[in-house]
Residue, then its C-alpha position, 0 to 999 in steps of 0.5 A: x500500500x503506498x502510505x499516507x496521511x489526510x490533511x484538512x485540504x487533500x491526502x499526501x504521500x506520507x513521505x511528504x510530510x517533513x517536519x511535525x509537531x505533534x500535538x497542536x491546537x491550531x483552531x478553538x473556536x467560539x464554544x461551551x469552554x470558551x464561554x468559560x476560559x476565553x484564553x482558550x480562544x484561537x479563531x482569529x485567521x490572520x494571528x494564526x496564519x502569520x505564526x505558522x507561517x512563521x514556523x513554515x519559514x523556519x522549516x516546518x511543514x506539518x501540524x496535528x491539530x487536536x480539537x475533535x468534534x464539536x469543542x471548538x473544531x472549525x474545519x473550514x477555518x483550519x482549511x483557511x489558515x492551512x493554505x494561508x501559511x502552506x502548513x499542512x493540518x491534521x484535523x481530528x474526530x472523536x471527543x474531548x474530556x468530558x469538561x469541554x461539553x455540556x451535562x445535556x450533550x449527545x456524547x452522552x446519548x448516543x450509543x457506541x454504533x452511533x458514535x461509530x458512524x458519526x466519527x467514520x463520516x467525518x473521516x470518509x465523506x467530510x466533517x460537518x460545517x455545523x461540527x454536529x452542533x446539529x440539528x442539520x449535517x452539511x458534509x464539507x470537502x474536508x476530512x478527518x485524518x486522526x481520531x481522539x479520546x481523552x481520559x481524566x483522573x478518575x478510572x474509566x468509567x462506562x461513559x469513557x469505555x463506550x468511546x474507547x470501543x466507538x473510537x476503535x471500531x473507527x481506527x479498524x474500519x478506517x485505517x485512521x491514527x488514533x491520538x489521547x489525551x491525558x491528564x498528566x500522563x495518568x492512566x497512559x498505561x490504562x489506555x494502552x492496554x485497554x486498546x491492545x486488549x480492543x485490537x487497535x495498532x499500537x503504532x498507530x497509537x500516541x497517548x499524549x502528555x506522559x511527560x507530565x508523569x515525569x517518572x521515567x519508568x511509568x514512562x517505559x512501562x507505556x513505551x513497552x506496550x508499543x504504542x508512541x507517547x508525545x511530550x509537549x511540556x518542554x517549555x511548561x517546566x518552572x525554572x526552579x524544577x528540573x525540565x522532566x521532558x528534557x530529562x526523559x528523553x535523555x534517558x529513553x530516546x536511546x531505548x525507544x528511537x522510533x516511539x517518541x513524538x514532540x509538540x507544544x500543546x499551545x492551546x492558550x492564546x497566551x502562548x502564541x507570538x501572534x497573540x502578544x504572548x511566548x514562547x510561540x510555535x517555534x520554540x523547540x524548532x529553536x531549543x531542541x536541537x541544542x538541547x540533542x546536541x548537549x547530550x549527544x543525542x543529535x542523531x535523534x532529531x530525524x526520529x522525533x520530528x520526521x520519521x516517526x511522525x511520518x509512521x504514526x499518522x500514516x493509514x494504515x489501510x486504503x479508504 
């Protein structure tokens, strides 16, 4: 099969996909969360699209942007600013933490073989214009290429086992990468085994934020199930603590070459040079290869950035 991943403007070999971050919000647009945390806001086209263009001219080429359905998601925005700047994005499917919708949303109502069938047009026909604020579906020309759940503190519970199986059932009947969120890497380990235990590919799987978990053993624990893990707290870390990311990739990249993604996770405008705050996009474009080369370790860059990006969010069957 010759490989590819899905942006919001058309499928490209995978090949061509150059340098990811891995885990981004690009578009949060006017929703139930933002009502409540307005720092959250990120729909301003022409701020968006100067700070990627900013980080396409530093060299990079490829954002996943991590918004699923109907918390915030503008696909025809993310299309806008994607052919503004020339980044490709990655749009996702699937649902967010429970905090992110209403106590009343269908998230809730609907059963596993709907929300099956929901998340699989998005990927195969386009995403909805209205992102399911329903009543009305207008299918875009744009579709879905990665799916995502979240996990909280608490073990799962029914609600968050029914979205396991919904977003499995779409990851083995599409071929799509599957991407989480945890709350500071807990349950990352959870998550892992109960996707090998539903028949998902752990290649294809990157459980995100393990770097907040800090320890480096719960790390290789997850890293030993075979799915890939993505750090994005490099810059998060005060100055008075050690940077864990940092450290864990000194310690595991050496073991788990092929299973290690980065991002930045920017979700708050606050953290955007366009917004008027730092550290912007291009923060580990700027830090991580002094950090590799401090330590050795330059001979990774190509794994964290390119190759296994490039695996990772790859199909891994022909629609």
């Amino acid at each position: 099969m010759h490989k590819f991943f899905r942006t919001v403007l058309r499928d490209m070999p995978s090949s061509e996909m150059g340098f990811t971050y891995s885990h981004e919000h690009i578009v949060i647009d006017d929703c139930f969360v933002t009502r409540k945390n307005p720092g959250f806001l990120l729909n301003d086209s022409d701020k968006i699209s100067e700070e990627l263009s900013n980080f396409f001219s530093a060299g990079g080429r490829t954002v996943v942007d991590t918004m699923p359905a109907n918390a915030g998601r503008n696909v025809e925005l993310l299309a806008e600013v994607s052919k503004n700047s020339r980044v490709n994005i990655i749009v996702p499917t699937g649902i967010h933490l429970e905090m992110y919708y209403p106590e009343t949303h269908w998230r809730y109502q609907y059963s596993e073989d709907q929300l099956t069938d929901l998340f699989i047009a998005d990927i195969v026909e386009g995403v909805d214009k209205f992102d399911y604020s329903g009543p009305i579906i207008e299918r875009t020309t744009h579709k879905a290429g990665l799916i995502k759940l979240a996990t909280g503190d608490e073990p799962f519970t029914p609600h968050q086992q029914k979205i396991f199986r919904a977003v499995v059932n779409t990851h083995l009947a599409t071929g799509v990468p599957i991407l989480t969120h945890t709350n500071f890497g807990r349950h990352a380990l959870e998550q892992a085994k109960l996707f090998i235990q539903l028949g998902a590919c752990p290649e294809h799987i990157v459980l995100s934020h393990v770097d907040r978990a800090k320890d480096v053993d719960y790390n290789r624990a997850v890293l030993d199930t075979g799915v890939r893990v993505e750090y994005d707290s490099a810059f998060r870390w005060k100055k008075e603590e050690p940077n864990y990311t940092f450290l864990l990739l000194e310690h595991l990249l050496p073991e788990y070459p092929n299973q290690i993604t980065l991002g930045m996770d920017m979700a708050k405008n606050a953290y955007w040079k366009s917004y008027g705050g730092q550290p912007g996009l291009n923060y580990l474009i700027e830090e991580i290869p002094k950090f590799l080369q401090s330590k050795g370790l330059e001979h990774y860059y190509n794994n964290l950035f390119i190759e296994n990006p490039q695996q990772l969010y790859s199909f891994f069957r022909t629609l």
